[in-house]
C-alpha positions as CSV (number, residue, x, y, z in Angstrom):
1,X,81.4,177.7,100.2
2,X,84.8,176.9,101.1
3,X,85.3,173.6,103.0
4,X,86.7,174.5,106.6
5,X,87.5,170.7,107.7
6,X,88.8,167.7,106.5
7,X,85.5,165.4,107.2
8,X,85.1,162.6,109.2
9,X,82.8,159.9,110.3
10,X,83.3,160.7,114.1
11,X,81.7,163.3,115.9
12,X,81.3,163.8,119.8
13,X,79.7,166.1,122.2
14,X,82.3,168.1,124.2
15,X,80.5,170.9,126.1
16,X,76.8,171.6,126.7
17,X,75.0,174.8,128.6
18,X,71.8,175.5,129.3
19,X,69.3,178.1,130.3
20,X,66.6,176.5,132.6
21,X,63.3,176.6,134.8
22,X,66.7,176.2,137.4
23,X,68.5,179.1,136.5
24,X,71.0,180.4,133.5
25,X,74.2,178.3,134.0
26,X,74.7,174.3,133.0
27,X,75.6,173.9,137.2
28,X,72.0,175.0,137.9
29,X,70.5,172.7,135.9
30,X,72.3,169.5,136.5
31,X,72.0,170.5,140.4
32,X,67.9,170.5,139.7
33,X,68.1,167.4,137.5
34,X,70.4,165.2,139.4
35,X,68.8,165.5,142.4
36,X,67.4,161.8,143.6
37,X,64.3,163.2,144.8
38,X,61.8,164.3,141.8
39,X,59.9,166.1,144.4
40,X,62.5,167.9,145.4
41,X,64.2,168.9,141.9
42,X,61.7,169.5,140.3
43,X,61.6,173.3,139.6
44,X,59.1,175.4,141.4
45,X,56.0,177.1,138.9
46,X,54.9,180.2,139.7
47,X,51.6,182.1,138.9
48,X,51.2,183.7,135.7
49,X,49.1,186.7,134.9
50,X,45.3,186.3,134.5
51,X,44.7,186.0,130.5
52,X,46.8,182.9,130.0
53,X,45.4,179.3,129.4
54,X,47.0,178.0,132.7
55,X,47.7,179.2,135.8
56,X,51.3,179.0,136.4
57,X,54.4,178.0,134.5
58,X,58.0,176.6,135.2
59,X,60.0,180.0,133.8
60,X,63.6,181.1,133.7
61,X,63.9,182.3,137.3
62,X,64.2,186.4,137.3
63,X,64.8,186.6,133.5
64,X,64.5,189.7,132.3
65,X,66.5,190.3,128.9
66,X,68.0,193.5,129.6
67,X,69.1,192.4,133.5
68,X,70.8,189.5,131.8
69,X,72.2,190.4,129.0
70,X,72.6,194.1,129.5
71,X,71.4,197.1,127.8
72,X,73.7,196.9,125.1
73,X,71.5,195.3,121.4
74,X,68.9,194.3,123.4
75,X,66.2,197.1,123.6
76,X,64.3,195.2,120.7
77,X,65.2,191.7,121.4
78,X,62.8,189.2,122.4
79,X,62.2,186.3,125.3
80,X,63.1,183.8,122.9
81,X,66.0,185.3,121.3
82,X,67.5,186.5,124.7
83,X,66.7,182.8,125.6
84,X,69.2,181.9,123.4
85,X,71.9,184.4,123.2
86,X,72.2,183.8,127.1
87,X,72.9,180.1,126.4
88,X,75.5,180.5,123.8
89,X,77.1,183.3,125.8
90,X,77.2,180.3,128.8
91,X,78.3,178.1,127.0
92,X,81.2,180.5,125.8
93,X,81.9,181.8,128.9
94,X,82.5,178.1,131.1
95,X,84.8,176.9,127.9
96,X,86.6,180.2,129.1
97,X,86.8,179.4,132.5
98,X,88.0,175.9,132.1
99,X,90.7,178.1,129.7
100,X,89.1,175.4,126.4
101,X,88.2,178.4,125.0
102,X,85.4,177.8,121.8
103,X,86.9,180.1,118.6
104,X,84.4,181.8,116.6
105,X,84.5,183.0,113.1
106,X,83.8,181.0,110.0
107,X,84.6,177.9,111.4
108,X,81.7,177.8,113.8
109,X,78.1,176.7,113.0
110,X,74.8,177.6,115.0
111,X,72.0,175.1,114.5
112,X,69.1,176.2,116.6
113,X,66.0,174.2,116.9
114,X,62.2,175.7,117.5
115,X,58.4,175.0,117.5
116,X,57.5,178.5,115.5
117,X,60.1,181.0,116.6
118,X,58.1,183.4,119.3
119,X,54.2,183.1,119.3
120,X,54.3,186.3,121.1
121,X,56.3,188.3,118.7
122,X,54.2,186.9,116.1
123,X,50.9,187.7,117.8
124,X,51.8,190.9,118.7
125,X,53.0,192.4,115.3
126,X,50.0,190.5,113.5
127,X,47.6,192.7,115.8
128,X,49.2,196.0,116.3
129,X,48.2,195.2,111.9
130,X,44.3,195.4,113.3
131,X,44.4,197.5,115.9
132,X,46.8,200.6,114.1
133,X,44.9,203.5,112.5
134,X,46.7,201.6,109.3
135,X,46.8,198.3,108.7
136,X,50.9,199.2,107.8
137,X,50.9,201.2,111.6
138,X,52.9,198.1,113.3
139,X,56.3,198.7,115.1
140,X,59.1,198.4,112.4
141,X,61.8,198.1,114.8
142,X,60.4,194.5,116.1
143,X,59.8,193.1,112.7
144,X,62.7,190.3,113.0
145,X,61.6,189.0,116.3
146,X,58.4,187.9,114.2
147,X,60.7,185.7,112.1
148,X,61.7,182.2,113.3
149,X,65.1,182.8,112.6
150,X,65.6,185.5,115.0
151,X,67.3,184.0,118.1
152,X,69.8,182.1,116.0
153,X,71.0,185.1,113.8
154,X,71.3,187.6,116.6
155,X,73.2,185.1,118.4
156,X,75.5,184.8,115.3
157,X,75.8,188.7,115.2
158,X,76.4,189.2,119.1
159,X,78.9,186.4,119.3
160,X,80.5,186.3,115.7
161,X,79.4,183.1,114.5
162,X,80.3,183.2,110.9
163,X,79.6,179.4,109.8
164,X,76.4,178.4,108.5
165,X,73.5,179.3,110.8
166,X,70.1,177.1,110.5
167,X,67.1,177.5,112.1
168,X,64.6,174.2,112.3
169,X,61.2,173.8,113.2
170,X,60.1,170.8,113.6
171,X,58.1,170.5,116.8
172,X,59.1,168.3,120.4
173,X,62.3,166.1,118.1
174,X,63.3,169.4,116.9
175,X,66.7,168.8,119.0
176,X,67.6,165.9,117.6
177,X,66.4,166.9,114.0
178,X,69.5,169.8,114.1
179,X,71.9,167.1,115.6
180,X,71.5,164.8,112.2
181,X,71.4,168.3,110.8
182,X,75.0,169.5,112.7
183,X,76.3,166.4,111.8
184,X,75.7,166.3,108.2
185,X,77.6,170.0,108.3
186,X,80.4,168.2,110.3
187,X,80.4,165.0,107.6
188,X,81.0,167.0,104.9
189,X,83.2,169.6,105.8
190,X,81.0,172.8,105.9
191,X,81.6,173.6,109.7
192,X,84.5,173.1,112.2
193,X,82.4,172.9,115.0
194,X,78.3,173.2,115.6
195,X,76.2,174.9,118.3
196,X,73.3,173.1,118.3
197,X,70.7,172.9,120.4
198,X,67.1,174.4,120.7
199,X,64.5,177.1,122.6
200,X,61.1,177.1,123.5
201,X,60.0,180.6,125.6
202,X,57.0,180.8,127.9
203,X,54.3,183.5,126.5
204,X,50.8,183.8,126.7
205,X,50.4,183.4,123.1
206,X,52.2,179.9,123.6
207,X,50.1,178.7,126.6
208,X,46.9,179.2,124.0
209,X,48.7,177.1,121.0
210,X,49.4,174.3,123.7
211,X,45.9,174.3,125.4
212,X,44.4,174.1,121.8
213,X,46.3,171.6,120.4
214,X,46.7,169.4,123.4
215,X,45.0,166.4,123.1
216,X,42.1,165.4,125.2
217,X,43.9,162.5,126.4
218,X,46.7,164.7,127.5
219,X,47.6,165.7,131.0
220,X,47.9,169.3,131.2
221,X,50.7,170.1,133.5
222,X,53.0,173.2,133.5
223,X,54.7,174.6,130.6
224,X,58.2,175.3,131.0
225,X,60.6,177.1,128.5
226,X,64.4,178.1,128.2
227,X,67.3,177.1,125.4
228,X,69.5,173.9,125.8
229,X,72.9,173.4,123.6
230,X,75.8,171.3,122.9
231,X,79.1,171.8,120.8
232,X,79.9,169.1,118.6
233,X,82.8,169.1,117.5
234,X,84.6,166.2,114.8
235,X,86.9,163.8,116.1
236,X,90.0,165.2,114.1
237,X,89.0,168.8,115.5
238,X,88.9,168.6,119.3
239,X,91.4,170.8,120.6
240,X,93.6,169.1,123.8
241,X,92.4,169.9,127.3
242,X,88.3,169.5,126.1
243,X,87.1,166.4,127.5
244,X,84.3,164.4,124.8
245,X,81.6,164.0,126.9
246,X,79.6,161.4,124.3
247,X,80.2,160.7,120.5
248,X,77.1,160.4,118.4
249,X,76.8,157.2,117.0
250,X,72.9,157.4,115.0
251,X,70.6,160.0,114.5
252,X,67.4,158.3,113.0
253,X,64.1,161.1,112.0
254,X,61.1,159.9,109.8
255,X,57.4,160.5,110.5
256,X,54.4,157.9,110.9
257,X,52.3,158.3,107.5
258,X,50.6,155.0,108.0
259,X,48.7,155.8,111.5
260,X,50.9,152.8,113.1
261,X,52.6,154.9,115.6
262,X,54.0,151.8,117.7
263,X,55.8,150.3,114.9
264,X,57.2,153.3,113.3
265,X,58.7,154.3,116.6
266,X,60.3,151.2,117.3
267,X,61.5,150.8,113.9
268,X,63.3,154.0,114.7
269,X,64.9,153.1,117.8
270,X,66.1,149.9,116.4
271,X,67.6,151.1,112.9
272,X,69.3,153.6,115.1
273,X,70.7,150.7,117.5
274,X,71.9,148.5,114.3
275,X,73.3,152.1,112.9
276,X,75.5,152.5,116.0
277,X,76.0,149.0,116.5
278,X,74.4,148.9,119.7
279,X,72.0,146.0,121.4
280,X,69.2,146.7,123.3
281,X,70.9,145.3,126.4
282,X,74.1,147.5,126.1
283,X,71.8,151.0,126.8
284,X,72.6,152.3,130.3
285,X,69.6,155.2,129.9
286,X,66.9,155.7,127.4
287,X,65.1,159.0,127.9
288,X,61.6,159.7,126.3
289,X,59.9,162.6,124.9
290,X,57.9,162.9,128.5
291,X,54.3,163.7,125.9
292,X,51.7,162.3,127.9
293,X,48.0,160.7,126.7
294,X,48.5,158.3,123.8
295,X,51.5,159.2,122.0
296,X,53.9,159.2,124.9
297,X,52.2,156.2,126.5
298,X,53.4,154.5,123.5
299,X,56.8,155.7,123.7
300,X,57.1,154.7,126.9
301,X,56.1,151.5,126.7
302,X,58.5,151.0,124.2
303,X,61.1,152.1,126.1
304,X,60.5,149.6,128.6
305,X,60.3,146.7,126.5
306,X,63.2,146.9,124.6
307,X,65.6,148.6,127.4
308,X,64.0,147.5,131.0
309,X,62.2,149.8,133.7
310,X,65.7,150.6,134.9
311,X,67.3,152.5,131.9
312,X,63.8,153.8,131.1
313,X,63.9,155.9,134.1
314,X,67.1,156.8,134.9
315,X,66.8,160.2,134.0
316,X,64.2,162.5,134.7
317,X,63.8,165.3,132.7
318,X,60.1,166.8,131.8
319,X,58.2,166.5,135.2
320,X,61.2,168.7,136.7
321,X,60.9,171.2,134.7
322,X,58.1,171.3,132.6
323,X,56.7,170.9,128.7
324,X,59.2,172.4,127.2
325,X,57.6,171.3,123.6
326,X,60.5,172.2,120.5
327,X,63.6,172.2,123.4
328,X,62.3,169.3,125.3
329,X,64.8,167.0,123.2
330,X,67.8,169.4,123.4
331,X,66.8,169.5,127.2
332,X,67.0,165.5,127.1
333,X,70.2,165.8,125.9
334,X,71.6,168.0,128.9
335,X,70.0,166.0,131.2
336,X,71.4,162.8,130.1
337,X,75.0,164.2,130.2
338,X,74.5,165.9,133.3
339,X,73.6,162.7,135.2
340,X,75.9,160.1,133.4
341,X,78.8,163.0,134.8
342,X,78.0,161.9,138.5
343,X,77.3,157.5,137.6
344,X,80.6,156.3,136.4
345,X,79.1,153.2,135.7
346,X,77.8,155.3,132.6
347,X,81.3,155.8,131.2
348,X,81.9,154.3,128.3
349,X,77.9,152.9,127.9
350,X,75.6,153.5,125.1
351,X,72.3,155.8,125.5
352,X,69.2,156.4,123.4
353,X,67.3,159.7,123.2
354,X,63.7,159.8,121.9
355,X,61.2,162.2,120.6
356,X,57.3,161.4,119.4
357,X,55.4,164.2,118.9
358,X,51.4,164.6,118.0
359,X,51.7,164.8,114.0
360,X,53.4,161.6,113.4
361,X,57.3,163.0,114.2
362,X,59.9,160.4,115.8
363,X,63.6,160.5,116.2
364,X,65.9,158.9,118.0
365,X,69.4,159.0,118.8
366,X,72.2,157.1,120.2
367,X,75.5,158.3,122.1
368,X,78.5,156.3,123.8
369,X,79.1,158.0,127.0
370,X,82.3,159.3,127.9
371,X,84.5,160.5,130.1
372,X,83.2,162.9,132.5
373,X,81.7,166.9,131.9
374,X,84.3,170.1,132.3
């Protein structure tokens, strides 16, 4: 492939949408999320159908693809995918608005995180496989929601995102997992810019998967569900009038093969620290994963030892709006930019983003602050 950018070691977050348990547009969410009391913004679940594993669920308020998106490519498209065409289609439209417009074409990447793609679509095709007069009697024309890929190629299609286009699963860090990934595109020239970012929708099929592979130490407490992304963009390639709202300074991934969860956590966080050059006491906000039982009690108590009660809770993220499991890190993200807009006294400080899930998975990452959001 043709290189597209001269590289370079500097990359920074300049705009970020997402479609949330608050509503479709970025403004909805950091309304819900900055909001001082959690009681208050945290977003309302409603009842789901009898047939489910829970009772109710934080969803997209009134989301119905077709009301959304329009009639136009979408008679076939699924929650998921229209979870994610809305958000780049946000995050398009306010660059317009602020007249930053984001180009398109072969400059632009898509990296889109997930757990498995859509559990429903997957379910669904699988059985209409059974219960057909033929085990090939399944509806043709819904074949690609069933692959994982789905939401981010029919957002390159609708939008005319010819960079590379990734999809990654790789459970609650998939978010940050596709930021090393967008920034190893950026590094070495493959991509002017990156969408990246990751969705998770609400389905029945998905409440089963969570309640059987919750742990029994878990708190079960609403799933929630939507699509949360950033641009990143190099920092030889931001165009003047968009504001860098954080530069990534570490991305760190690896997976606990040893059963010592504690340590291989904090030997995450703190190779990611030395990476960006940042102490401990520097770190204005450290969010966690928000995984409850063991696993996230572990996270969190690392978060508190090496950055204080204080930073450890400055932003709240997954009681507000629920599990969220493959976008709950790309929701983290949004979250921490959304508050640090409205705290000066964030300007200019580092941040660390975590991620622990069940299987072993950590990641971390660390931004500078900057600036305020369009």
């Amino acid at each position: 492939m043709t290189t597209v950018a001269v590289p370079t070691d500097r990359h920074f977050i300049t705009a970020w949408s997402a479609v949330s348990p608050y509503g479709v547009t970025s403004a909805d969410y950091a309304r819900g999320i900055v909001t001082e009391d959690s009681g208050a913004g945290r977003a309302v679940p409603v009842p789901v159908p009898e047939g489910h594993a829970a009772q109710e669920a934080c969803l997209v308020p009134g989301f119905e693809v077709r009301e959304v998106l329009g009639r136009a490519g979408t008679r076939t498209m699924d929650r998921a995918t229209g979870l994610a065409v809305t958000a780049v289609r946000e995050l398009f439209d306010e660059a317009s608005r602020e007249e930053r417009p984001v180009p398109v074409g072969t400059g632009t990447a898509l990296v889109l995180g997930t757990t498995l793609g859509s559990a429903q679509s997957q379910h669904d095709f699988a059985m209409a496989s059974f219960t057909g007069q033929k085990p090939y009697d399944v509806p043709a024309q819904f074949m690609p929601n069933v692959l994982m890929n789905c939401p981010a190629a029919a957002s390159a299609i609708r939008f005319g995102l010819q960079g590379p286009n990734t999809t990654l699963a790789g459970g609650r860090p998939t978010g940050l997992i596709a930021l090393g990934y967008a920034r190893r595109l950026l590094a070495a020239g493959r991509a002017e810019r990156v969408l990246v970012g990751a969705v998770e929708e609400y389905s029945p099929s998905r409440s089963w998967i969570e309640h059987h592979t919750r742990g029994a130490d878990e708190s079960a407490g609403p799933l929630g569900e939507g699509c949360a992304l950033l641009l990143v963009e190099p920092g030889n390639g931001i165009p003047a009038g968009r504001t860098a709202l954080a530069e990534l300074l570490a991305v760190d991934i690896r997976v606990d093969v040893d059963d010592e969860l504690a340590s291989t956590a904090e030997s995450s966080v703190r190779d990611a620290l030395a990476a960006a050059g940042v102490e401990p006491s520097e770190v204005w906000a450290a969010v966690g994963g928000g995984l409850t039982g063991r696993v996230g009690h572990v996270e969190t108590a690392l978060l508190r030892r090496l950055f204080g009660a204080e930073a450890a809770t400055r932003v709240d993220v997954h009681d507000r709006i629920g599990d969220t499991a493959g976008a709950s890190a790309a929701f983290q993200l949004a979250a921490l930019l959304a508050t640090a807009r409205r705290r000066p006294e964030a300007h200019g400080r580092p941040a660390v983003i975590t991620s622990v899930d069940r299987d072993g998975s950590v990641a971390c990452a660390v931004v500078r602050l900057l600036g305020e959001a369009p």
